[in-house]
N, CA, C and O of each residue as an XYZ file, in Angstrom:
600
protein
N      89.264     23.270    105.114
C      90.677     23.030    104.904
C      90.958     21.543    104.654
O      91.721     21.338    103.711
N      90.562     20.609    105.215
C      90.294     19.140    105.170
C      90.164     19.067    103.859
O      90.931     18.273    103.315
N      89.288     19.761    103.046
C      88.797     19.386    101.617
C      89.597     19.507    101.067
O      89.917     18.550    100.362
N      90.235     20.448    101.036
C      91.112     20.991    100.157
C      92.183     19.913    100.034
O      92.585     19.505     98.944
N      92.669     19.431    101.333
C      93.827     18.543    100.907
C      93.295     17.838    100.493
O      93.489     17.882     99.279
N      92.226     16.619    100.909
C      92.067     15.781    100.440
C      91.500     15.625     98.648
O      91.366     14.628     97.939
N      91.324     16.758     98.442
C      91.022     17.035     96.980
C      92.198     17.008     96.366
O      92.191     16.305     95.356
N      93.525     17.688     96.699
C      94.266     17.651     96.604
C      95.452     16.509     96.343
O      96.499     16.474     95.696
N      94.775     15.671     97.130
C      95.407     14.400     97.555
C      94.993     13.132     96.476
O      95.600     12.089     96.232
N      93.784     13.630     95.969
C      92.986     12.551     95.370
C      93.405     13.069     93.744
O      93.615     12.213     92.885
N      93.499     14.521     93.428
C      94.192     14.822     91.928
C      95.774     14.406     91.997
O      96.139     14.052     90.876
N      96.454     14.362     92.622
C      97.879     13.733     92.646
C      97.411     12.383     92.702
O      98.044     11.862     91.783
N      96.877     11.719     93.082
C      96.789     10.024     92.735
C      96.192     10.111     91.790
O      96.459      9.088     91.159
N      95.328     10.855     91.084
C      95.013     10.446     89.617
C      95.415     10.566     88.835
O      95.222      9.775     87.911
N      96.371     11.821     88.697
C      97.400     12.503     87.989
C      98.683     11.106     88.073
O      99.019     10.379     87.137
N      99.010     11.087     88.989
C      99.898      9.802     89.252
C      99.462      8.782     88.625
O     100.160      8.506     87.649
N      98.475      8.022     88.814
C      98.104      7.096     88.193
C      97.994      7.153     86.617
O      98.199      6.181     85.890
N      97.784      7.914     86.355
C      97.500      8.251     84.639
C      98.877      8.189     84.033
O      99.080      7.333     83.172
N      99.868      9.026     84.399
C     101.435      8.977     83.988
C     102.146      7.298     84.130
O     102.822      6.685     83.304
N     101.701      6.897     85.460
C     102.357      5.376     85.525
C     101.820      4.185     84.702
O     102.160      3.013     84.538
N     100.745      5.065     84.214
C      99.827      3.915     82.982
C      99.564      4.241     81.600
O      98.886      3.671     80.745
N     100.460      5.590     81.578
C     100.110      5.881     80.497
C     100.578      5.097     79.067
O      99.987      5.215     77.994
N     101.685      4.334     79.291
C     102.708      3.812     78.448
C     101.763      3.031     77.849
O     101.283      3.371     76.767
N     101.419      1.991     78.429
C     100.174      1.151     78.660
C      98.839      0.725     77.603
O      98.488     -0.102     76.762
N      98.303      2.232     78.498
C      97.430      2.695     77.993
C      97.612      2.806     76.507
O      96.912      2.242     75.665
N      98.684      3.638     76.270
C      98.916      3.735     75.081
C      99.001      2.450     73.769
O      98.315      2.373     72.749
N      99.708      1.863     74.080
C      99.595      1.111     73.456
C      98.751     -0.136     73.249
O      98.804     -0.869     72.261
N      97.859     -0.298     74.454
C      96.770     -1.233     74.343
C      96.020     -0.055     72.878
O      96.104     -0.409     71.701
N      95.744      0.496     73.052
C      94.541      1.780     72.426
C      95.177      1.527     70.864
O      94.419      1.410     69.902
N      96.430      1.469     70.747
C      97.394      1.290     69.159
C      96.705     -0.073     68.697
O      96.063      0.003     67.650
N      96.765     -1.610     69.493
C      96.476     -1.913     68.731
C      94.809     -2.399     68.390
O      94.199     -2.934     67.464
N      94.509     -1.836     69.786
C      92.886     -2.085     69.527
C      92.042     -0.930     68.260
O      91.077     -0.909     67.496
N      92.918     -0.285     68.607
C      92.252      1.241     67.264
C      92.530      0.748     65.786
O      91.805      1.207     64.903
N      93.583     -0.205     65.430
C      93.895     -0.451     64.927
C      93.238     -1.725     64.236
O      93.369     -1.916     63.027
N      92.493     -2.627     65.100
C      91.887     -3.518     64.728
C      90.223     -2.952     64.622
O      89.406     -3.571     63.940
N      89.889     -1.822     65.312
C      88.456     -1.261     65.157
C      87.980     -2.456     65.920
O      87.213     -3.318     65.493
N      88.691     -2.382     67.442
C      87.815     -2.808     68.350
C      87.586     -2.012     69.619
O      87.960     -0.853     69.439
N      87.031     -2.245     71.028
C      87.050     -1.900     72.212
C      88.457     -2.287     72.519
O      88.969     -3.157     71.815
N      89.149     -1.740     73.496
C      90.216     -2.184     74.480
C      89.798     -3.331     74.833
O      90.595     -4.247     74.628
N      88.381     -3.715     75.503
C      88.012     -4.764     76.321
C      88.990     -5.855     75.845
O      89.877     -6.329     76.556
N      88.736     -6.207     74.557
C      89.674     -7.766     74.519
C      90.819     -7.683     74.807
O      91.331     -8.409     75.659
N      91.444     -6.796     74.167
C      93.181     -6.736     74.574
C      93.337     -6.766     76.494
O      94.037     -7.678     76.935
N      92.776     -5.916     77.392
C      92.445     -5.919     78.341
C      92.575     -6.775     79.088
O      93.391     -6.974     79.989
N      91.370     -7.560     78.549
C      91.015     -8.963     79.377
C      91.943     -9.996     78.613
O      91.933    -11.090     79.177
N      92.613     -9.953     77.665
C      93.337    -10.612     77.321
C      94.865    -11.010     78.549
O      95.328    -11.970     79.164
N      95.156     -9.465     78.312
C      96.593     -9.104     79.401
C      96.091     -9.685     80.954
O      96.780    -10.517     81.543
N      94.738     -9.115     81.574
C      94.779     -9.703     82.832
C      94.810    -11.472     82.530
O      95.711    -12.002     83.181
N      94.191    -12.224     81.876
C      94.134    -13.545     81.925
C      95.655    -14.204     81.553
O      95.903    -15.392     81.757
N      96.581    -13.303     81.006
C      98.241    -13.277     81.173
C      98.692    -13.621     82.544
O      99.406    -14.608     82.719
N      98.241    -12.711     83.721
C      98.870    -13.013     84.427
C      99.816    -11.679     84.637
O     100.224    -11.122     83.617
N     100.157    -11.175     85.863
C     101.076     -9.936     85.971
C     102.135    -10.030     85.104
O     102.168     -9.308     84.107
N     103.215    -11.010     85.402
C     104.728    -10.562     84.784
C     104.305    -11.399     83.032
O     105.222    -11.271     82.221
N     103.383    -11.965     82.651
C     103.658    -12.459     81.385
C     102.444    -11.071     81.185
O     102.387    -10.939     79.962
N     101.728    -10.284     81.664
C     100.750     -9.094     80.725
C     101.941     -8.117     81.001
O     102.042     -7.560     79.908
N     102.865     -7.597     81.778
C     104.122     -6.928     81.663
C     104.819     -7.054     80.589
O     105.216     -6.024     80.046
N     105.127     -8.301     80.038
C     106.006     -8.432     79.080
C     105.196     -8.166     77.661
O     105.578     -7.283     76.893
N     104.139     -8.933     77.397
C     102.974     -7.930     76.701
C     102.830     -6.846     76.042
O     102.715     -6.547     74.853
N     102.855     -6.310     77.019
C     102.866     -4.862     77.640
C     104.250     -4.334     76.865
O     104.103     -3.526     75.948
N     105.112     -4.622     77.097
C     106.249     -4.191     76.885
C     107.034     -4.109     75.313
O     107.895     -3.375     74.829
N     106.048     -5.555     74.708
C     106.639     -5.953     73.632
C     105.847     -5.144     72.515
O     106.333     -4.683     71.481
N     104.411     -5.061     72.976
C     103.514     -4.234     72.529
C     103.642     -2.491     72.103
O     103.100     -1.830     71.217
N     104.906     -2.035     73.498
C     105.006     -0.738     73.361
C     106.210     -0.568     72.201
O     106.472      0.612     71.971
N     107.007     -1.578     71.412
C     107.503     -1.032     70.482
C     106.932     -0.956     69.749
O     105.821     -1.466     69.606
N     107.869      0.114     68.615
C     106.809      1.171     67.747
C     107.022      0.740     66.100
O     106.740      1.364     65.077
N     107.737     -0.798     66.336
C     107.240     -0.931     64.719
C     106.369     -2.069     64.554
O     106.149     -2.795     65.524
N     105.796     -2.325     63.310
C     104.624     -2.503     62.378
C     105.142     -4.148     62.611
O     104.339     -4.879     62.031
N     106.179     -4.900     63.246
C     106.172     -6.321     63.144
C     105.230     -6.810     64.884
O     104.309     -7.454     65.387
N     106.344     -5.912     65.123
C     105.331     -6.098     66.753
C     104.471     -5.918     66.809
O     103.874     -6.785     67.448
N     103.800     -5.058     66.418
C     102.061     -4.532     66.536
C     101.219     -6.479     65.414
O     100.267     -7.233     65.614
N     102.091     -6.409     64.600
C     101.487     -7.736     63.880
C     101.260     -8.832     64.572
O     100.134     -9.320     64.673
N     102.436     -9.383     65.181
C     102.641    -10.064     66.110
C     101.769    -10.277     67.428
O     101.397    -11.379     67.834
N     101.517     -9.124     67.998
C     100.712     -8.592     68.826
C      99.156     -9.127     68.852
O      98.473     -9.661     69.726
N      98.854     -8.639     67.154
C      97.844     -9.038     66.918
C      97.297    -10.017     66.762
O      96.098    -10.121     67.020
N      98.174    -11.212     66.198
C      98.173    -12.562     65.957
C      98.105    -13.156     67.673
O      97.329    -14.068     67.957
N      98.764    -12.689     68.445
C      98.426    -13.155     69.560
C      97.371    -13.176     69.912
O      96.840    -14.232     70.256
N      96.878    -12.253     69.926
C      95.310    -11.566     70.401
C      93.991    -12.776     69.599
O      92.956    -13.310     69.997
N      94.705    -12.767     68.433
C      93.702    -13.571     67.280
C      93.905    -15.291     68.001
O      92.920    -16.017     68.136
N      94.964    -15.632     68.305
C      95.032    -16.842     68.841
C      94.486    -17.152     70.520
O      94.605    -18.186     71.177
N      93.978    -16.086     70.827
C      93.806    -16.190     71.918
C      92.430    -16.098     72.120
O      91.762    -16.787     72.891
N      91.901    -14.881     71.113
C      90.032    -15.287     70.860
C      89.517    -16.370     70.274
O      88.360    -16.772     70.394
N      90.422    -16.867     69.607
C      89.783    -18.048     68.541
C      90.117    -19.444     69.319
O      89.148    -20.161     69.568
N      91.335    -19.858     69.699
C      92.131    -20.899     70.398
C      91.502    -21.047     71.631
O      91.091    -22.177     71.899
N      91.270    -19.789     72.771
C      90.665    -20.132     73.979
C      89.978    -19.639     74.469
O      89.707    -19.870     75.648
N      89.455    -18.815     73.806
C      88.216    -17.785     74.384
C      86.790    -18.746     73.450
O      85.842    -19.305     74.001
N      87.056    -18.678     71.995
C      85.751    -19.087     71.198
C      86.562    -19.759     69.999
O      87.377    -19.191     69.272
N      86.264    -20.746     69.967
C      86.817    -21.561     68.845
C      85.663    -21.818     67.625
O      85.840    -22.425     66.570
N      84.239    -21.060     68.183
C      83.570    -21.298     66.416
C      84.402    -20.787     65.893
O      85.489    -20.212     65.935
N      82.928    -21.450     64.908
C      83.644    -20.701     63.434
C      83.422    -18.944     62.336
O      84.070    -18.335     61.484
N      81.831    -18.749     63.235
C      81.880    -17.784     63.528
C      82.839    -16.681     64.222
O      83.275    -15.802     63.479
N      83.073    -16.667     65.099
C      84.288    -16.243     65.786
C      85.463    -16.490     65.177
O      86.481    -15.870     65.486
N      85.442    -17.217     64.452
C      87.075    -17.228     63.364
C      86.955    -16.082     62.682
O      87.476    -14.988     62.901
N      85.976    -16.543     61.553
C      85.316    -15.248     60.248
C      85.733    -14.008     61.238
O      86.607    -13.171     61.017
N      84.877    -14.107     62.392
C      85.410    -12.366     62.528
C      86.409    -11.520     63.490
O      86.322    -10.417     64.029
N      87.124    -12.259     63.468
C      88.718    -11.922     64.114
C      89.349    -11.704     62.566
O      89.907    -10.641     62.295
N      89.206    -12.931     61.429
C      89.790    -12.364     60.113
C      89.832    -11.408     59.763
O      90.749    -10.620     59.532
N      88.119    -11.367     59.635
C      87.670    -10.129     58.964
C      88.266     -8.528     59.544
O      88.533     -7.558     58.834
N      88.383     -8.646     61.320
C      88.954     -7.911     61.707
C      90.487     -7.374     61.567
O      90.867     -6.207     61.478
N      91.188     -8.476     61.574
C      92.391     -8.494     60.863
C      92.987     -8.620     59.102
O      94.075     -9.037     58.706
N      91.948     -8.150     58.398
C      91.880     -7.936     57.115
C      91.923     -6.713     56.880
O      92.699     -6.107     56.141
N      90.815     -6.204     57.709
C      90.352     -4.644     57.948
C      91.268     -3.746     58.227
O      91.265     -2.572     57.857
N      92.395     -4.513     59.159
C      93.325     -3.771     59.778
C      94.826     -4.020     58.821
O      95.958     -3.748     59.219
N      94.505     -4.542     57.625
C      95.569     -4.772     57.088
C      97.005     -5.844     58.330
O      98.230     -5.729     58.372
N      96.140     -6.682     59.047
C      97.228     -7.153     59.463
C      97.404     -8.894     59.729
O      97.965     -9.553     60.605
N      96.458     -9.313     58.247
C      95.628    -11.283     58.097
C      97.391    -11.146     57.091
O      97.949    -10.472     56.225
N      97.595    -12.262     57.956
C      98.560    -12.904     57.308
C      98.964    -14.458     58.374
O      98.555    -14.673     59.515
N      99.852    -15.320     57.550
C      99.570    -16.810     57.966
C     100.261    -16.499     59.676
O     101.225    -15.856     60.092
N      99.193    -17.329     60.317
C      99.803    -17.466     61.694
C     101.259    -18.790     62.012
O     101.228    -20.021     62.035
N     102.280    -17.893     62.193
C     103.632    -18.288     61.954
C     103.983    -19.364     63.138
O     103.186    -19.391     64.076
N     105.106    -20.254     63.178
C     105.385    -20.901     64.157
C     106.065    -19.839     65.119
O     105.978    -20.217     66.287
N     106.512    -19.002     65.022
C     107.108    -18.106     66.023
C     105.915    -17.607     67.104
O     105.885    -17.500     68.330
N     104.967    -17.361     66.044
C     104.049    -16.388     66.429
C     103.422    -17.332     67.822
O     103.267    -16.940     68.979
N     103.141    -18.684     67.237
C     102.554    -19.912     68.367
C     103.978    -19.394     69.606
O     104.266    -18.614     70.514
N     104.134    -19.745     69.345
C     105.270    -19.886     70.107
C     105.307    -19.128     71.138
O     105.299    -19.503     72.310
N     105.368    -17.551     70.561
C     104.668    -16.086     71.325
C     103.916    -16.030     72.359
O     104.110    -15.488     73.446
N     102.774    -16.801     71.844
C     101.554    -16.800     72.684
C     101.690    -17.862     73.382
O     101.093    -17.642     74.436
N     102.149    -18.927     73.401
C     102.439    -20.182     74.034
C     103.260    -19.828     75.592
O     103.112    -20.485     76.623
N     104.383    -18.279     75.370
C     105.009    -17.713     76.130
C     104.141    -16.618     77.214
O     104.366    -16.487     78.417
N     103.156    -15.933     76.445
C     102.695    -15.097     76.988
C     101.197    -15.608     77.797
O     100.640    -14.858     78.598
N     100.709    -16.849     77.489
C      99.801    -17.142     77.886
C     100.040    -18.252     78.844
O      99.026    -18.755     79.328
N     101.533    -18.870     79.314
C     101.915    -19.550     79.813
C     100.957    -20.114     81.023
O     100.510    -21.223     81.318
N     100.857    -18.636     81.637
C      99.705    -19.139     83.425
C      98.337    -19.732     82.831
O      97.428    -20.152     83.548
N      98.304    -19.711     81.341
C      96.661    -20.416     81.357
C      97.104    -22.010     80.899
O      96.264    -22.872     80.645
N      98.472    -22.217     80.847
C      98.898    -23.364     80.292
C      98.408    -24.061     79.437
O      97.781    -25.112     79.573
N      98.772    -23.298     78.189
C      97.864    -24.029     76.904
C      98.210    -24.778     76.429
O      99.378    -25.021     76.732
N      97.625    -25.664     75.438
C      97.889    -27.008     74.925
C      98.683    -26.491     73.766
O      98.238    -25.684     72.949
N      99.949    -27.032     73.743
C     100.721    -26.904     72.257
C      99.551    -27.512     71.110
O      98.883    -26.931     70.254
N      99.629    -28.751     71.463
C      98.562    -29.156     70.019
C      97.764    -28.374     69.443
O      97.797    -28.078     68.249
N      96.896    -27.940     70.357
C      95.750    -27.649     70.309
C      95.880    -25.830     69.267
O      95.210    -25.422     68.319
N      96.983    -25.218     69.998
C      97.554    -23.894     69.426
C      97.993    -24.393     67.838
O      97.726    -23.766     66.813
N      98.640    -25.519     67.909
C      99.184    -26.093     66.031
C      98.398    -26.055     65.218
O      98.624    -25.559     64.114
N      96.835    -26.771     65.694
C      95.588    -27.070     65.332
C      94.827    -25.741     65.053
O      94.206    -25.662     63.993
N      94.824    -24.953     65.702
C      94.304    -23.622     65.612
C      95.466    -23.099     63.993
O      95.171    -23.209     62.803
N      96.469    -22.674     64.478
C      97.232    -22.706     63.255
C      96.883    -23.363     62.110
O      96.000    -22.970     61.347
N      97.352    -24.065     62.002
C      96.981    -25.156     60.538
C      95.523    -24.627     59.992
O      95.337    -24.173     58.863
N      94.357    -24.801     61.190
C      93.185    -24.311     60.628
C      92.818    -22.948     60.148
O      91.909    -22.657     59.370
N      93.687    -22.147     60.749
C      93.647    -20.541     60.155
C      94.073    -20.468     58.734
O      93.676    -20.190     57.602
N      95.282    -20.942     59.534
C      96.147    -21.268     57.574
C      95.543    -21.867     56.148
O      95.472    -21.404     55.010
N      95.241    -22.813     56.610
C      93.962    -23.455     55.463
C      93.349    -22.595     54.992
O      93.494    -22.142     53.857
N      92.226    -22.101     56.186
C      90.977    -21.428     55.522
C      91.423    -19.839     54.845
O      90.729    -19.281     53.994
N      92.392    -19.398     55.267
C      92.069    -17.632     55.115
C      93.804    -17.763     53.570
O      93.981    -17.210     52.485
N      94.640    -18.789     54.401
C      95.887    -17.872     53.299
C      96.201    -18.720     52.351
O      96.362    -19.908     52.629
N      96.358    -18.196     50.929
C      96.581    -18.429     49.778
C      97.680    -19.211     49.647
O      98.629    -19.176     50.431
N      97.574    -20.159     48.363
C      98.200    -21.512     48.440
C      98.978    -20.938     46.737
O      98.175    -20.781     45.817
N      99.860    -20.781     46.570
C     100.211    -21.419     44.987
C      99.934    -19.703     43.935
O     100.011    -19.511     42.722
N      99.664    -18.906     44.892
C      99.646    -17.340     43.946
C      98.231    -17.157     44.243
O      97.866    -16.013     43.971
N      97.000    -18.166     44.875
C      95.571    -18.085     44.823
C      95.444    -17.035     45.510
O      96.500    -16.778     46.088
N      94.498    -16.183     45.751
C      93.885    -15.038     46.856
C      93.095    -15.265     46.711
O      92.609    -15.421     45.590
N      92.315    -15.462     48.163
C      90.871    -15.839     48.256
C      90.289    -14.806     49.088
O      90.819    -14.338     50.096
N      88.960    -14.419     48.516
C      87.863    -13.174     48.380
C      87.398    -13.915     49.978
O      87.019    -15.057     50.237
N      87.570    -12.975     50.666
C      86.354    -12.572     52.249
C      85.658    -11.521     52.069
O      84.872    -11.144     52.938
């Protein structure tokens, strides 16, 4: 009889748990599926947020149109390249990833800005985020009507 509840006890907390995360869940999975990656980065991205700035994240992430999810992504891209790995290797393939996903386009001053907000508890260097900018911009987006082949 013991078992039973406690079996019992342990499918209602998982069941529970799954519904209170599902939102979440969900939308980490949108835009990692979307980039044809693991969750892991987005993931470890949100915990190194910090609770109430991976909440908001979280939140901004769960709307359901195509600017936010962009946005989203550009965060993510400034956040592997800017403070996780700043080769240049690691540039090429966050692009490439965001090419793939139809979602390479110039990293915007808003967008800094975004991540400047959401990454606040790691207290990042404005410069250093401009610098990242400027250098994305250079290398990947077209100047004058040019498109350049990756």
């Amino acid at each position: 009889m013991i078992w039973l509840m406690l079996a019992t006890l342990v499918v209602v907390f998982v069941v529970g748990f799954r519904v209170l995360t599902s939102d979440s869940r969900r939308a980490i999975k949108r835009l990692s599926e979307r980039l044809g990656v693991t969750p892991m980065p987005v993931e470890s991205m949100i915990d190194q947020m910090g609770k109430k700035a991976g909440d908001e994240f979280l939140h901004y992430l769960e709307r359901p149109n195509e600017a936010h999810l962009q946005n989203a992504a550009q965060v993510l891209l400034i956040w592997q390249v800017a403070v996780v790995d700043g080769s240049e290797t690691n540039l090429l393939y966050w692009h490439r990833l965001m090419q793939k996903a139809r979602l390479a386009a110039p990293v915007t001053d808003a967008q800094i800005r975004l991540a400047l907000g959401f990454l606040r508890e790691l207290e990042p260097d404005n410069a250093e985020f401009n610098a990242f900018q400027y250098r994305y911009n250079q290398l990947f987006m077209p100047e004058d009507g040019v498109t350049w082949l990756h």
